[in-house]
C-alpha positions as CSV (number, residue, x, y, z in Angstrom):
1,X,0.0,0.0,0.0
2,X,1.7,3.4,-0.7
3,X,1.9,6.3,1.9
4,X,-1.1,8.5,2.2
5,X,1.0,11.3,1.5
6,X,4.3,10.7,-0.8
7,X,6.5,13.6,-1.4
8,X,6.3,13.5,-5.1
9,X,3.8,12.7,-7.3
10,X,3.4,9.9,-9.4
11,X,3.0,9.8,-13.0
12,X,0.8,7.1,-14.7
13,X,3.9,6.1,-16.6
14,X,6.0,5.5,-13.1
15,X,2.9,3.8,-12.0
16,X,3.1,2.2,-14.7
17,X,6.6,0.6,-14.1
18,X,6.3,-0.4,-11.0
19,X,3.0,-2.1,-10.8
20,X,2.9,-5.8,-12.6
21,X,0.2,-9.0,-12.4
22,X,-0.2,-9.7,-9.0
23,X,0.0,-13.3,-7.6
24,X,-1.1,-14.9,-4.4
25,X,-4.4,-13.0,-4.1
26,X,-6.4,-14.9,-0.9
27,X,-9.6,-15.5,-2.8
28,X,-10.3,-17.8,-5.3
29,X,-10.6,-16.2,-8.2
30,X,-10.3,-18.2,-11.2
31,X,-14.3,-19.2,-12.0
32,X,-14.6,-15.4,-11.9
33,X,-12.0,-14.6,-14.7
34,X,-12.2,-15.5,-18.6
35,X,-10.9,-18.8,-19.5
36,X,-7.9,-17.1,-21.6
37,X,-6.6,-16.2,-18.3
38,X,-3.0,-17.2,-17.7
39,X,-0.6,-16.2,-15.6
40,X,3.2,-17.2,-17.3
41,X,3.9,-17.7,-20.8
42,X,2.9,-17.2,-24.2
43,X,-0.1,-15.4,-23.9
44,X,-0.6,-15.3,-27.7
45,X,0.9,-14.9,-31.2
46,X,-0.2,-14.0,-34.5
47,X,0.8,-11.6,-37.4
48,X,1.6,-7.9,-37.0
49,X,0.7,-4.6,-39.8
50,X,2.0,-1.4,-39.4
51,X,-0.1,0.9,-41.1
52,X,-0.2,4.9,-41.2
53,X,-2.5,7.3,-42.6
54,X,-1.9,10.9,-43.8
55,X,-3.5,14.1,-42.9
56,X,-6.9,15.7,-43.7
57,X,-6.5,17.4,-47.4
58,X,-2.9,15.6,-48.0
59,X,-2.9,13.7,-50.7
60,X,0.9,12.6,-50.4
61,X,3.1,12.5,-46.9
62,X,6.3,13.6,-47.8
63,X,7.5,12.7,-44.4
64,X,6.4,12.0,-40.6
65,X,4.9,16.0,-40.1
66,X,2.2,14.8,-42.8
67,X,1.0,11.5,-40.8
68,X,-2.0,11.8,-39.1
69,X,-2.7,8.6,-37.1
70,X,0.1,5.9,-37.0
71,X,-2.0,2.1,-36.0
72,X,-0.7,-1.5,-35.3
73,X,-3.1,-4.4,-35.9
74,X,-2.7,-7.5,-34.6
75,X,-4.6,-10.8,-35.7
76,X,-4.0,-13.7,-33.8
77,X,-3.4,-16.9,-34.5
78,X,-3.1,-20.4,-33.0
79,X,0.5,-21.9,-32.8
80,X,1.5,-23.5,-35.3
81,X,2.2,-27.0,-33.8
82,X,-1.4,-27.2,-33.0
83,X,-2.6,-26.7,-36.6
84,X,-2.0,-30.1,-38.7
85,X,-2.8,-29.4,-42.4
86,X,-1.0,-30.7,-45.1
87,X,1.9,-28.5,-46.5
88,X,1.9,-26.6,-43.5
89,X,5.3,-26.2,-41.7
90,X,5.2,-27.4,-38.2
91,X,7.7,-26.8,-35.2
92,X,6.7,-29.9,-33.5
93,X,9.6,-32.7,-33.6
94,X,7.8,-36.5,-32.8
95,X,9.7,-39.0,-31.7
96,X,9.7,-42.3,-34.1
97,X,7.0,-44.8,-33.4
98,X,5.7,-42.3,-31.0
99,X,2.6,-44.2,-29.7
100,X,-0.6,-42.2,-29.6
101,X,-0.6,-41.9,-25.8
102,X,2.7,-40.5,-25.6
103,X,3.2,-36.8,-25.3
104,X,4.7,-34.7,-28.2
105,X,7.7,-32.6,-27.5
106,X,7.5,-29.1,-28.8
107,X,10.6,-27.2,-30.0
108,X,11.9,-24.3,-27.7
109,X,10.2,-20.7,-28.3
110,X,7.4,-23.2,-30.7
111,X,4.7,-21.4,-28.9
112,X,5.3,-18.3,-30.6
113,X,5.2,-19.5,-33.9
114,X,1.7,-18.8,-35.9
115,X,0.2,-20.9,-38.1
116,X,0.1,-19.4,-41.1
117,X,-2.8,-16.8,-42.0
118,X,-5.8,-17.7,-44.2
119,X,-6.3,-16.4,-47.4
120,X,-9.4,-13.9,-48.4
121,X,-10.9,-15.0,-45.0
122,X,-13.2,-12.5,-43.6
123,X,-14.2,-13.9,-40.0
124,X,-10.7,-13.3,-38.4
125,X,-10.3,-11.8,-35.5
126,X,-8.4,-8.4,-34.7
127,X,-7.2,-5.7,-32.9
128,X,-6.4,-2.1,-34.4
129,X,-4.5,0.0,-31.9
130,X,-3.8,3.6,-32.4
131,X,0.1,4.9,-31.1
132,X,-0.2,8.3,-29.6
133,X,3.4,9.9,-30.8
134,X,2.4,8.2,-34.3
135,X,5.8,6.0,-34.0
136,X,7.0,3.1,-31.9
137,X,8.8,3.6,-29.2
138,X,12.7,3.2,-30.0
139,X,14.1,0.5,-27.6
140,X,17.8,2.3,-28.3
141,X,17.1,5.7,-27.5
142,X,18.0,6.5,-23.5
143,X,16.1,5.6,-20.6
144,X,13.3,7.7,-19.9
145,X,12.1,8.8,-23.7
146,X,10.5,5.4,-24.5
147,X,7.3,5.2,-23.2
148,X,4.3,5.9,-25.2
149,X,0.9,5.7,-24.5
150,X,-1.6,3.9,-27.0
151,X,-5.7,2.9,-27.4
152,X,-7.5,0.0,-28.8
153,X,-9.2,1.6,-31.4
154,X,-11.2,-1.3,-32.7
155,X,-12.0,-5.1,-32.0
156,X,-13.6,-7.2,-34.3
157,X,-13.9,-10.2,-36.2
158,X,-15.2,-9.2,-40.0
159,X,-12.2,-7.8,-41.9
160,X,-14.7,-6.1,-44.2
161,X,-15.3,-3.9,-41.7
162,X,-11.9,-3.4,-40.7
163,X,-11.1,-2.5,-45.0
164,X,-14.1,0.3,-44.3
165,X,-12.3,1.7,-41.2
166,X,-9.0,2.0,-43.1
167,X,-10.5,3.2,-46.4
168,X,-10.6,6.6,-47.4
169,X,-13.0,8.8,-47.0
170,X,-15.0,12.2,-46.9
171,X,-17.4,14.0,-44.6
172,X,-18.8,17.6,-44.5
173,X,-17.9,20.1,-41.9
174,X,-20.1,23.7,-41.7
175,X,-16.8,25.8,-41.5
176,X,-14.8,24.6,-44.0
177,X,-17.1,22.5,-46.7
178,X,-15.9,19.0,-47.4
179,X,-12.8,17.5,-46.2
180,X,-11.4,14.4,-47.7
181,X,-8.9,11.6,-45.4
182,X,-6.8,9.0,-47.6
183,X,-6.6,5.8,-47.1
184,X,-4.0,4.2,-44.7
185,X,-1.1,3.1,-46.2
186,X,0.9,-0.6,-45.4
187,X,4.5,0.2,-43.9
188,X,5.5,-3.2,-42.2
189,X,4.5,-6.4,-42.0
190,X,5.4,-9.5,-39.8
191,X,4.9,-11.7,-36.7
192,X,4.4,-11.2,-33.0
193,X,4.2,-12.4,-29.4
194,X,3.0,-11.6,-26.1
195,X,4.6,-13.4,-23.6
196,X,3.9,-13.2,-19.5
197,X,7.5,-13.3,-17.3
198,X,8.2,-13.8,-14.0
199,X,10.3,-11.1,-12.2
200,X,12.7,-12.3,-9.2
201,X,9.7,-10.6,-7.5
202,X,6.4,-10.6,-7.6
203,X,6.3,-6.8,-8.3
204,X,8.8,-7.8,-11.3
205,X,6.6,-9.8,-13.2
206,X,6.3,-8.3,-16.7
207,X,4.1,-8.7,-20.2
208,X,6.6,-8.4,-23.6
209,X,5.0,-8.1,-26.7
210,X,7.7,-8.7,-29.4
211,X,7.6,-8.8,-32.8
212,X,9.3,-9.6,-36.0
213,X,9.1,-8.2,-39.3
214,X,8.9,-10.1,-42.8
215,X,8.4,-7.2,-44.8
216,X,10.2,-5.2,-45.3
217,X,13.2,-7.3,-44.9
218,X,15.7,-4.3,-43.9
219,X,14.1,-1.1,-42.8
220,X,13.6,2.2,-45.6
221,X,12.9,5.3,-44.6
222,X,9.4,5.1,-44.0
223,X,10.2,2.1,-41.0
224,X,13.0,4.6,-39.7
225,X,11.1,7.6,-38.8
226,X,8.2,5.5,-37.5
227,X,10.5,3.4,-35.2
228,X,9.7,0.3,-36.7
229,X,12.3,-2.3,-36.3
230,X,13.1,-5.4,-38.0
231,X,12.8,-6.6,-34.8
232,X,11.6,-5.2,-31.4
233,X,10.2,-5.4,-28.2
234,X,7.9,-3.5,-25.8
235,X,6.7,-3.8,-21.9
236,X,2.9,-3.6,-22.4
237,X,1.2,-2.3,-19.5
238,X,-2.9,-2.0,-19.6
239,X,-4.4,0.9,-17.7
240,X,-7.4,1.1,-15.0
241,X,-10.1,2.8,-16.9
242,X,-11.5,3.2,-13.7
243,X,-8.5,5.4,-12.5
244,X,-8.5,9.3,-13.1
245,X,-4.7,11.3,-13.8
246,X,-2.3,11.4,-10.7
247,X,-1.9,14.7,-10.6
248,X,-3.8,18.4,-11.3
249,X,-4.3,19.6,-14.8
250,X,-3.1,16.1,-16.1
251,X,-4.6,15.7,-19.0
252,X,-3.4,12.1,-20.7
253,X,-5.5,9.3,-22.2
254,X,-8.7,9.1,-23.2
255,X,-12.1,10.9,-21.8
256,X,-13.6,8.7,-19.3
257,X,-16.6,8.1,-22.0
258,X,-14.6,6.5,-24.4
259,X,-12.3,4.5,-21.7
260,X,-12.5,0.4,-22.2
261,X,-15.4,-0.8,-20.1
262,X,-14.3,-4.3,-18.4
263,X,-16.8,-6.6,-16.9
264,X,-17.0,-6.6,-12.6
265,X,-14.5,-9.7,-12.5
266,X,-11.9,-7.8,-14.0
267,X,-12.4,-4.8,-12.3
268,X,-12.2,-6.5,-8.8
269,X,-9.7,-9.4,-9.8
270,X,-7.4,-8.2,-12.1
271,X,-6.9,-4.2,-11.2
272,X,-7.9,-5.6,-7.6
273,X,-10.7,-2.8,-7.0
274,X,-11.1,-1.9,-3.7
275,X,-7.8,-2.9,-2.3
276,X,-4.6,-1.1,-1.8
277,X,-6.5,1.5,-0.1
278,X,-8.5,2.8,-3.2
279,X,-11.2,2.3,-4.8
280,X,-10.2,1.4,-7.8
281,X,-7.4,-1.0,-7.7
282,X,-4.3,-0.7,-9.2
283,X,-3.7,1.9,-11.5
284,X,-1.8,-0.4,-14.3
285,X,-1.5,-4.6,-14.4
286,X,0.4,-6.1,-17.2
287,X,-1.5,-8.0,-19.5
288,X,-2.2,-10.8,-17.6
289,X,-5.5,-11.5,-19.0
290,X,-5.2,-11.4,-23.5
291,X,-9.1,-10.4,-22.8
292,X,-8.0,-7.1,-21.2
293,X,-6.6,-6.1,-25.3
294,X,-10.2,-7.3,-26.6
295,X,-12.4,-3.9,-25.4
296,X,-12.6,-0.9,-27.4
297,X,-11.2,2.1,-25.6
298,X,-8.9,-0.4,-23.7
299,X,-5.6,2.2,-22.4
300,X,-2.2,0.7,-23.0
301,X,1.5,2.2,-22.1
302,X,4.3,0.4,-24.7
303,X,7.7,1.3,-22.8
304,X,10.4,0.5,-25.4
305,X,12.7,-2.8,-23.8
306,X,14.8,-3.9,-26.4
307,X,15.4,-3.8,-30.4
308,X,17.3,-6.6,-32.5
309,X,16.6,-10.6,-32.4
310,X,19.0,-10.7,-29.6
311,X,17.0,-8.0,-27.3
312,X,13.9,-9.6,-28.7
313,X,15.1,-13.2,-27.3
314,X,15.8,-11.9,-23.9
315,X,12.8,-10.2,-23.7
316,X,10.7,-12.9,-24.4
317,X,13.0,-16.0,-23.0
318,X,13.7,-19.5,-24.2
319,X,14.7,-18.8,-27.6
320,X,11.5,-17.0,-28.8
321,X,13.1,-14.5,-30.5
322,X,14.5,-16.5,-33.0
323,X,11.8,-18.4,-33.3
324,X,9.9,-15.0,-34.5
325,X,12.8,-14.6,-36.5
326,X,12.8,-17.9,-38.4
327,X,9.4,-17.5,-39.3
328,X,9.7,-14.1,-40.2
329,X,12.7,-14.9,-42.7
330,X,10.4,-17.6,-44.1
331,X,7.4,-15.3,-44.5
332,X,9.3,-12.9,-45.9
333,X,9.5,-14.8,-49.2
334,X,5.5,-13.9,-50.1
335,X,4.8,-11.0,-52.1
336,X,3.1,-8.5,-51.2
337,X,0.0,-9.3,-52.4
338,X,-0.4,-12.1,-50.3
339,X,-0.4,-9.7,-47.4
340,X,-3.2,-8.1,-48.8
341,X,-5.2,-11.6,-49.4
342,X,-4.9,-12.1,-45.6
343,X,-6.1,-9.2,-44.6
344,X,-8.9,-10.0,-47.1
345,X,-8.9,-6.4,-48.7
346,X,-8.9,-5.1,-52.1
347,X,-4.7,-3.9,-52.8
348,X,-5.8,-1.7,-55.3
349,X,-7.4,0.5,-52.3
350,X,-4.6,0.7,-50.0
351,X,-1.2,2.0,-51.4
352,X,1.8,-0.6,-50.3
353,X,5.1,1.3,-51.6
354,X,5.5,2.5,-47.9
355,X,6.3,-0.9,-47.0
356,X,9.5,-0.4,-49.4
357,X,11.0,2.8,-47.9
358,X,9.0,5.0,-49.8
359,X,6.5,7.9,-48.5
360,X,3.7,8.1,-50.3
């Protein structure tokens, strides 16, 4: 419990780093919690788009002063060992003669490898989140300037809607007449985990989401400015949407009308409302339930960890970062259309050259 009265104030972000999933709680919880709880582990995997989308009335972005929104989608997938279809890679390794009751052993960092993505499927599920600076935080900048605050900005599971969202379009205004937004524009491409960690400490457990790109292959331009690596990492913390700014005149996140609106259970179980001497809970928990990711309006804080498959691997332990990289080389051998077939939308809508290097 902190002191009543601490000499400095808190930030959400220094909230942020300090609280994690919390363990050990003295009720019994877990009948109460979704079933996609878990604790340790991969949490989930799937593939990863970077798309941006210029400014009101501009046609072309010359560079990042020009962007208007900057989003990450993610659509997960099950792991590939579990998906047994003909022609389909697999990460599993069987013993011979292995008899059915015996137990298949899974390659280390398997868990984070995707099976692959259907093509012109529109029932998929996913997630479009919005990054506030309109760039990734840079794991290789110094301490302190990585931390960036984020929103889901849509959940579904029709990728016809999701082609509408990201589509260009117009609307009428009574000052200024018609205004007219482009369409967003693909600038990476690849695959991703989010992986649960213990700490040496309770209050050291910690959610990584990591990710690898296929396309491009090296970064251009375009993946520079927006901090996309070809491979990275992030602490993802999920905010209390229940919890108003530390401090007077704090104005950071979104309006409490638009904040995520989580069921009882994971009000009281997984921001422990009413404990800790407030109301609400805890002001940030990892992402100890993948559910917390599936409301619209859901708060998130990406603090930048570490960049390259190497800072990628120890991020997310037991070899997973080149795992994401193995599969990420592979996928990286589909054109870019094929991108555009799992995401089930028309390519001819969406320009791709910024996946390339090139503003456009």
């Amino acid at each position: 419990m902190e002191e009543a009265h601490a000499k400095k104030a808190r930030t959400d972000e220094d909230e942020a780093k300090r609280y994690s999933f919390q363990e050990g709680l003295h009720t019994p919880v877990l009948f109460l919690l979704p079933s996609s709880c878990h604790s340790l582990g991969a949490i989930e995997r799937g593939h990863i788009y970077f798309f941006y989308r210029p400014k009101v009335q501009h046609e072309e972005v010359q560079d990042i002063d020009d962007v208007k929104n900057f989003h990450m989608l993610l659509i997960p997938r099950p792991p590939e060992f579990s998906v047994h279809t003909e022609g389909q890679h697999s990460s599993e390794v069987k013993t011979d003669n292995q008899d059915s009751d015996e137990m298949s052993i899974i390659a280390e960092g398997a868990d984070v490898v995707p099976a692959p993505s259907p093509k012109d499927q529109l029932k998929t599920h996913f997630r479009l989140i919005t990054i506030g600076k309109k760039r990734l935080p840079d794991p290789d900048v110094p301490s302190g300037k990585g931390v960036y605050w984020a929103s889901v900005t849509a959940v579904g599971d029709d990728l016809h809607s999701l082609e509408k969202g990201l589509g260009e379009r117009s609307y009428q205004t009574k000052t200024r007449g018609e205004r007219h937004e482009g369409p967003v524009r693909l600038a990476g491409r690849g695959v991703y985990a989010i992986v649960n960690t213990r700490g040496k400490t309770v209050s050291r457990n910690v959610t990584h989401l990591g990710y690898h790109l296929s396309h491009p292959s090296e970064a251009g331009e375009v993946q520079l400015e927006l901090g996309i690596h070809t491979a990275s990492s992030f602490v993802l913390q999920v905010k209390n949407p229940e919890a108003e700014p530390t401090s007077f005149g704090q104005r950071v996140g979104l309006p409490a009308g638009r904040r995520a609106s989580y069921p009882e259970g994971i009000l009281k179980y997984v921001f422990e409302k009413e404990t800790r001497g407030r109301s609400f809970g805890l002001r940030f928990t990892p992402c100890k339930c993948i559910d917390l990711l599936d409301y619209e309006g859901a708060e998130l804080l990406l603090i930048a960890a570490r960049s390259g498959t190497k800072g990628t691997d120890e991020s997310l332990g037991e070899n997973r970062g080149e795992a994401l990289k193995t599969v990420g080389e592979r996928e990286s051998q589909e054109p870019t259309e094929e991108i555009f077939r799992e995401l089930a939308i028309e390519k001819d809508h969406f320009p791709a050259e910024p996946i390339e290097g090139k503003w456009i």
